[in-house]
N, C-alpha and C positions, 0 to 999 in steps of 0.2 A: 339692653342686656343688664339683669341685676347686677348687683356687688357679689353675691356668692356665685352669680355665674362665670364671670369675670377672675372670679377668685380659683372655681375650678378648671377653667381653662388654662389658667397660670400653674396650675398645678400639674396637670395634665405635660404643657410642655417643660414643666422641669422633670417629672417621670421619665422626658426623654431626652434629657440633654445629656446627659450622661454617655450613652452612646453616639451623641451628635459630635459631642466634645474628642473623642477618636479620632475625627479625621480631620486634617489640616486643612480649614476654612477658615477664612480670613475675617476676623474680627468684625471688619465693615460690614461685610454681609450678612454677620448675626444682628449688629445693631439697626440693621435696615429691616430684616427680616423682622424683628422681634416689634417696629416703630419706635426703637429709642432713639431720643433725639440727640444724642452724641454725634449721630450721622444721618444727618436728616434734609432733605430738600428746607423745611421750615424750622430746620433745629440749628446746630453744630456744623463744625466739619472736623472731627476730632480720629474719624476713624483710621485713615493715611498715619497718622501720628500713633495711635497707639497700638495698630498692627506693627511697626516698627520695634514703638515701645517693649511691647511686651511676647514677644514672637520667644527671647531664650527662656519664658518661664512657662511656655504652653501646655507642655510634659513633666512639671517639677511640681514636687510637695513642697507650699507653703503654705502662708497664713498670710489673704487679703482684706482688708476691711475697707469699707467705701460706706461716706457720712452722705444720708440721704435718698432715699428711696422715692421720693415723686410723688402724683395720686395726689387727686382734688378732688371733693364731695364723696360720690360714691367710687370712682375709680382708686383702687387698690396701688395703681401704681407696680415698681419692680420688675418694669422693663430693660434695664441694664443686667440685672440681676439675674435674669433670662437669659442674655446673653454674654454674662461671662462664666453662669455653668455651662451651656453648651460653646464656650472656647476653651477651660481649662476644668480638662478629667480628673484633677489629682488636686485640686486647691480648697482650703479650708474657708467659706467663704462670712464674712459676718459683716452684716449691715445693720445700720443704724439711723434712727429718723425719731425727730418731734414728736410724730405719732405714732400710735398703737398699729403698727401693721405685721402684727404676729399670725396673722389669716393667711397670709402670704410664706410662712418659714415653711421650707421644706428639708428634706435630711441632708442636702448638701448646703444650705444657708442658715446661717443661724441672725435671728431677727432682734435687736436692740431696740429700747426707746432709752433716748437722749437727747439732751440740750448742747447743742453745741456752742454755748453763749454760756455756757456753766464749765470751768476749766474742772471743778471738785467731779464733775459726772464724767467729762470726757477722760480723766485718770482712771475714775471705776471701770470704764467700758475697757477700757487699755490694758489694767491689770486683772481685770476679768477673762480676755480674751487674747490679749498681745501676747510676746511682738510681736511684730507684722512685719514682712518682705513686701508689702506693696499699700500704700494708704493712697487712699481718694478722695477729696472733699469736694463731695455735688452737694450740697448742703443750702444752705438759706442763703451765699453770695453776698450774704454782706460783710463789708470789707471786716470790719469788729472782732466779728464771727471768724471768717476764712484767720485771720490774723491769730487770732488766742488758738484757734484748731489748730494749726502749724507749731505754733510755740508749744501750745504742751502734749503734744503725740507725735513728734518728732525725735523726742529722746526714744519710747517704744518701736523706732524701727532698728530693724536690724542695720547693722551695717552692709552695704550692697544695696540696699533696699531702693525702693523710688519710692518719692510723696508726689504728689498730682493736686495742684490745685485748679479747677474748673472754673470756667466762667468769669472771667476776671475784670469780664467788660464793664461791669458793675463799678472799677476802681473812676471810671471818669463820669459816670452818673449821679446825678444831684437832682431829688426832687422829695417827695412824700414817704417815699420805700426806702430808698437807695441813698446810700450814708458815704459817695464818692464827691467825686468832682473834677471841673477844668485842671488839666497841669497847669503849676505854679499858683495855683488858689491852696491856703491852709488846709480846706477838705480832701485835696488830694496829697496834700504830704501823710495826711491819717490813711491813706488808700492801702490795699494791698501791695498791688502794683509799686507802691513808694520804697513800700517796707521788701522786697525783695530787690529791687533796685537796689538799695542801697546795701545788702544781704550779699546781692552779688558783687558789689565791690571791695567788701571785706573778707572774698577769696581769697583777695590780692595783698590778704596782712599781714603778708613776707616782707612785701617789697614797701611798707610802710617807712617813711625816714623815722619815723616816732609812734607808737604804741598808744601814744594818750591822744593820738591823734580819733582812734576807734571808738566804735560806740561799743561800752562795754557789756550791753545785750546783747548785740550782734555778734561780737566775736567768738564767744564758743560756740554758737551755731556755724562759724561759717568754718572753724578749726574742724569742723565733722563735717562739711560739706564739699562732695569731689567736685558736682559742678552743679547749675542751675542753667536750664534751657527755658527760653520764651519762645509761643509756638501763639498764632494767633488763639486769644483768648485762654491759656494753657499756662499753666508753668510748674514745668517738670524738676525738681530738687532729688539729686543722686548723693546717699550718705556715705559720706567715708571719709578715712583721717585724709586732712590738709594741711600736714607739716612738714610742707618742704622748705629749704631755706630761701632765703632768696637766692635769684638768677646774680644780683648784684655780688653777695657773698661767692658764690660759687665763683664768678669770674674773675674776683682780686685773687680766689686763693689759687685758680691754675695758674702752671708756672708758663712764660713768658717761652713766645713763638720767635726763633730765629727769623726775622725777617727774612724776606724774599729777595 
């Protein structure tokens, strides 16, 4: 099959997601249905997770963007893209990729090219299109990349919002492509997987005995961060303030229980 035929069949079934997107089907089933390997015998298995994920926003107006669209040589790619207009009937959708795959926008996605290794371009895509209530980085997977994409389109989510970073198997691989490595090797303290580890320990910088103990990049990310979930290969980041005090403060100031 050519590229334009490929291209109009992709089109064809976004002319009908829209009324696919009406009835309550389960995410898995579009990503199977459509071949994206989010949920795929030779892919992922991300679908269980993000039918979960994303079930209260299935009927809501917002605004998602997801970095990378897929497609080698002649295939167009924009199989996710498939099917998340036919899961959500009311969502603004914009995608973004390396390459030119403006063949593929149709009236419910709007189609970006961008470097996600370029912090100056991902700001433009953001303030062109943001904020966003739901960001996704299926993007180039390496660590560099996934890393600087989090740091600067994370301030463009709303608060409530969820960020998704994909693919993260990438943080323990080391070779010609792949910029990770073994835990406890210096390649893997540069990994994603490091840099969120350690992300998710500075939730907890209530309960720090000292302040200068933080790293202080970390900490206003994690002052806006409600929690950070690890799911195999997955790691889900929910925004919103985290300033409570500590549980330590709280307990010296309640007042003292009569013994029993």
């Amino acid at each position: 099959m050519s590229t334009q035929s490929k291209i109009r069949k992709h089109k064809i079934y976004s002319a009908l997601s829209w009324l696919i997107a009406l009835f309550p089907l389960r995410v898995r089933w579009l990503f199977r249905f459509y071949g994206c390997d989010k949920d795929h015998p030779m892919g992922q298995d991300y679908g269980p997770t993000y039918d979960a994920l994303i079930r209260p926003l299935k009927y809501k107006r917002f605004r998602f963007l997801e970095i990378g669209i897929g497609g080698y040589g002649d295939y167009p790619g924009g199989k996710s893209l498939l099917a998340w207009q036919s899961y959500f009937p009311f969502a603004e959708i914009v995608a973004a990729d390396l390459h030119d795959k403006s063949g593929i926008a149709t009236p419910r996605v709007k189609i970006e090219m961008c470097d996600q290794s370029d912090a100056d371009a991902l700001i433009r895509l953001a303030k062109s299109n943001g904020p966003f209530d739901l960001i996704i980085d299926d993007g180039s997977h390496i660590n560099a990349h996934q890393i600087l994409t989090f740091k600067t389109l994370f301030p463009y989510l709303n608060d409530g919002g969820i960020f998704v970073v994909e693919d993260v198997q990438t943080s323990y691989w080391r070779d010609d492509h792949w910029d990770g490595g073994a835990r406890g090797t210096p390649e893997f303290r540069d990994s994603c997987m490091h840099y969120f580890l350690e992300l998710a320990n500075h939730l907890n910088h209530a309960e720090f005995k000292d302040l200068a103990e933080a790293d202080a990049e970390l900490l206003p990310f994690a002052r806006s961060i409600k929690s950070i979930a690890f799911v195999h290969n997955l790691i889900i980041i929910r925004k919103g303030a985290n300033d409570r005090p500590s549980n330590l403060v709280r307990r010296d100031a309640a007042p003292a229980r009569d013994a029993a």
